[in-house]
C-alpha positions, 0 to 999 in steps of 0.5 A: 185081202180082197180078191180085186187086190191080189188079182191086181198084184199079180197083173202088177207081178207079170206086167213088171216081169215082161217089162224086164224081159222086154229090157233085156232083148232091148239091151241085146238089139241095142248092140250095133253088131246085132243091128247090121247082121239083120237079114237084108234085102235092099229094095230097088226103089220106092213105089210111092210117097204117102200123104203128109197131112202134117202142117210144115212151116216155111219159117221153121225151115229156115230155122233149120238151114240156120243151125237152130232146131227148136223142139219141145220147147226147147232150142239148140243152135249148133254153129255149123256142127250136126245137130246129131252131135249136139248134146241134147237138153232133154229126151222129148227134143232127142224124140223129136230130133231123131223121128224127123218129123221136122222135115216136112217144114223143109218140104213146105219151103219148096226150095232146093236149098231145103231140099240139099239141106234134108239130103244132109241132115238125113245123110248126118244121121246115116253116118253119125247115128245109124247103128248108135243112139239108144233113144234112137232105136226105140222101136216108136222112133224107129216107127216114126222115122221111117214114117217121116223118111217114107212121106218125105222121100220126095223131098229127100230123093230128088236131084240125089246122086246114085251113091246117096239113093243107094245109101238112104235105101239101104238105111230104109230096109235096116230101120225096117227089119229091125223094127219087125224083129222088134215088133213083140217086145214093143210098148203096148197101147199106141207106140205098138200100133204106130210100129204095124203102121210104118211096117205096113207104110214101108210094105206098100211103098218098097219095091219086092215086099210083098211077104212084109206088106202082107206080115205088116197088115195082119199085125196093123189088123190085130192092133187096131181091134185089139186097141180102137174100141167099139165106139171109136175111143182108144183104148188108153182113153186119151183123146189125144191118141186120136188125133195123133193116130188118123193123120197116119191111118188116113194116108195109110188108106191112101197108100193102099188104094194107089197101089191098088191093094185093098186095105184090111177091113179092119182099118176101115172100120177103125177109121169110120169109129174114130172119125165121130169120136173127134166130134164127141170131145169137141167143144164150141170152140173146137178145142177137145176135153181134157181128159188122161193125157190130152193136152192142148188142142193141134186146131190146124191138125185137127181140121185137116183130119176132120175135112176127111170125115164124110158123115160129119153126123152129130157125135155119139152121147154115151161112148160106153166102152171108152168111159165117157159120156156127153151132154149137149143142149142147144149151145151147152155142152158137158163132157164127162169121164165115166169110166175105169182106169185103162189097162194096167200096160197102157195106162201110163198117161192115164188120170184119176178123174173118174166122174171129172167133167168140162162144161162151155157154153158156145165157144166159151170154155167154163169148166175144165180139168188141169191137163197135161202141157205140151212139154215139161210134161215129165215135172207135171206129170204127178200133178196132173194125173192127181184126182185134185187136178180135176173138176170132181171129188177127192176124199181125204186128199187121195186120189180116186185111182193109185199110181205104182210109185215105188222108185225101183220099179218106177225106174223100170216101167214108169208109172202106171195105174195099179189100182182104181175104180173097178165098177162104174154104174151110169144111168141116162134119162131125161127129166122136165125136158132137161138130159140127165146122167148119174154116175157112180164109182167105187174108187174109195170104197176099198181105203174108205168105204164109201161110194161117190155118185155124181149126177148132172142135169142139163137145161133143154136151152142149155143155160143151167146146169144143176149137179149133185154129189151124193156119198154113201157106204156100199152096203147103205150103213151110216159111215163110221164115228172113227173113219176120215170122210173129209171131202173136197169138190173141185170145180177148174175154171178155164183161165178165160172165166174171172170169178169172184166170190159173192158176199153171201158165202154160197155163191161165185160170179163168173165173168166169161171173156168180157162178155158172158156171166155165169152164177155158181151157188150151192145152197147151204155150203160155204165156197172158197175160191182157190188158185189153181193152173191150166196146163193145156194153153197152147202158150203153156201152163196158165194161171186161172180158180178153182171154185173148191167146197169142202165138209165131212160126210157125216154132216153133209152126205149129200151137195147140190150146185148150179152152173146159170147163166145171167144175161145181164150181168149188171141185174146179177145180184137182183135176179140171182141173189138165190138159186132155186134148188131143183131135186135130180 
């Protein structure tokens, strides 16, 4: 028994037990009783609105007013009854429901029809679910809420009545007590942060909480070095954390300037290392990578996050710390995970996709990873996370990281990674003028014995992009007569890229929007090509291929493959009938 393994049951052991505990304070602050004893003082008014970067929808608005709220892909009309009293058809419109971020579409009609209708949706929930719902009370969308009721008091408050000023303010300091009550025993990784965000939104804009301003910023202060690593990532590795965290951080920034309090350092430097990072999971077409958790991409979000970045400096290439590196070549672009697992409490998103990659050219995606839907994620969410929803390697059909999937302990604290790759080695050089990385991972040695190294050299003109996968034991012996060391190479195409494969076996042309052609070849392996599913598309989850090459170790430890553009597709088999191989 390895000294990794019992390190990792341990971690499992307390991680598992403070979940439990943090369950048991749950179901005890739950009782409304406790909710309504919390220490109180009810501000006397609300100093100032932050900034909203959140795009509202006018259309929606009216949706609303009309009775029809649609979130997470779903709709419930409620004919003339609160939407608080509706039954709800699934827990990611519940979540959505009751953060209200929804009011900003209200805020952007600029009506005072929206305006009365805001005044009683907020007034519904005050009197129907203030002191009930238990998804309600969730120390994350409490955080959001009172975010959301913060940003939009404006639209709330104006032409309100005293009675009702009074009421939402007095909701506000309730929201706001206990969710610092709850502070300690919230989940880690992003709800933990988004929890020290709306106390430190609600410190600046409530009159006379100078002491929760001040409890609100050291604990923002500590979760954000704690949780922003040092090249901007965050430390669950989904990209998307990103672009949900700065449209609260930048107006957060703001606040504390109006009120002419100096923001703690922390946040500012947090801001000026994620800020490049958007730009390192960009493509050309602006969509990010889709890598543990990412989704598809908010384009209109991002943008209005990105004009708030005054360096606009090109992004880093090798973001170490966050696992991840990026190769960039006149208009090639290649974004890969190399990187271990996140940590055991927030990697509840996080995927097997070590040494998976993307790869466009110009605003046309080629290569990507499956990724995550924007709703229904709960049915997808096995699939997704497998190593086989990712361009890389799996070795006997497992996963390059194990996922906790006893069904007790799933029910109490999901499912996180218990174990993966523990030692990721990566290497960047140039080579003939072309950008070169080398990465390999140990994820398999434990079940397998054997190391997958994965190499990537890109074209100084970006047009070709030659790879190899090596395989080999750790301490250099042949691999066994009797051990599995069946491999499979999965390489996901955008739903964009048409492909088809050539008569020769070794290769698959690749059609791009109409326009482009690519070559894939892989001398002296036989390629299929598979269906496979983009989950990421805005639209939701679309069909598209998946070039797949299969064989044992024994008999070929190591594969070399090409990505080369043709820019005449007519001359394609001419000119390409063979691709050269080139040594890495």
């Amino acid at each position: 028994m390895s000294r990794e393994f019992v390190a990792g049951r341990m971690r499992l052991a307390l991680f598992v037990a403070g979940h439990g505990w943090r369950r048991l304070i749950t179901r005890f602050t739950a009782n409304p009783r406790y909710r309504w004893r919390i220490g109180l003082s009810v501000p006397e008014r609300l100093l100032i609105a932050p900034q909203d970067l959140r795009t509202g929808d006018p259309t929606l608005a009216s949706e609303i007013y009309a009775g029809r709220f649609a979130f997470a892909g779903k709709v419930v009309a409620t004919d003339g009854r609160s939407p608080f009293e509706m039954r709800a058809p699934s827990r990611e419109w519940t979540e959505a429901l009751l953060g209200f971020g929804w009011l900003r579409h209200l805020r952007s009609a600029g009506t005072s029809i929206a305006r009365v209708n805001a005044r009683a949706l907020v007034s519904d929930w005050i009197a129907l679910q203030g002191g009930s719902h238990p998804i309600g009370w969730e120390p994350e969308i409490v955080a959001r809420r009172i975010i959301s009721w913060l940003t939009q008091a404006p639209l709330i408050l104006e032409g309100a009545d005293h009675a009702f000023y009074r009421s939402f303010l007095r909701s506000l300091a309730r929201q706001v007590r206990y969710l610092r009550r709850r502070f300690s025993d919230t989940r880690d990784g992003h709800p933990h942060l988004l929890v020290a965000v709306a106390l430190s939104f609600a410190g600046l804009c409530m009159a006379g909480e100078t002491r929760l301003l001040r409890n609100g910023t050291k604990r923002l202060a500590e979760q954000l070095n704690r949780q922003i690593l040092p090249d901007g990532g965050h430390i669950s590795r989904n990209p998307g954390v990103l672009i949900d965290l700065l449209p609260d951080l930048l107006p957060l920034r703001q606040a504390f300037e109006a009120r002419s309090v100096s923001p703690p350092p922390a946040l500012l430097n947090a801001i000026d290392r994620m800020m490049p990072m958007l730009r390192f999971f960009r493509h050309g077409d602006g969509a990010f990578a889709q890598f543990n958790g990412m989704g598809a991409t908010p384009a209109d979000l991002l943008a209005t996050v990105l004009a708030y970045d005054d360096a606009r400096g090109a992004p880093v290439a090798n973001a170490a710390h966050s696992g991840y590196q990026r190769i960039e070549a006149s208009q090639g672009v290649i974004i890969a995970d190399t990187g271990k697992p996140p940590p055991l409490a927030v990697s509840h998103e996080a995927h097997a996709g070590c040494l998976s990659f993307e790869f466009s050219f110009g605003r046309n995606r080629i290569v990507v990873n499956c990724g995550m839907p924007a709703t229904n994620r709960e049915n997808w969410r096995q699939a997704a996370r497998a190593t086989v929803a990712h361009s890389t390697v799996t070795i006997n059909n497992a996963s390059s990281c194990q996922f906790l999937t006893e069904p007790t302990l799933n029910r109490l604290v999901g499912a996180p990674i218990i174990d993966g790759p523990h030692k990721v080695q990566v290497g960047r050089g140039e080579r003939d003028g072309s950008l070169l990385v080398r990465a390999t991972h140990d994820g398999y040695v434990a079940r397998y014995s054997l190391l997958h190294q994965r190499s990537w050299r890109l074209a100084k003109d970006g047009t070709r992009l030659d790879g190899e996968d090596v395989f080999f034991a750790p301490d250099g012996s042949e691999v066994s007569a009797k051990a599995p060391d069946n491999f499979v190479i999965r390489f996901h195409l955008h739903p964009d890229v048409k492909a088809s494969r050539r008569e020769d076996g070794h290769s698959v042309l690749l059609l791009i929007a109409g326009r482009d052609s690519w070559l894939f070849s892989t001398p002296h392996m036989r390629v299929e090509l598979e269906e496979s599913v983009f989950l990421s598309a805005t639209d939701g989850p679309r069909r598209t291929s998946q070039i797949v090459i299969a064989a044992r170790v024994r008999e070929t430890p190591r594969v070399i493959w090409t990505f080369i553009r043709a820019p005449r597709p007519q001359s394609d088999r001419r000119e390409s009938a063979s691709v050269p191989e080139l040594p890495l």
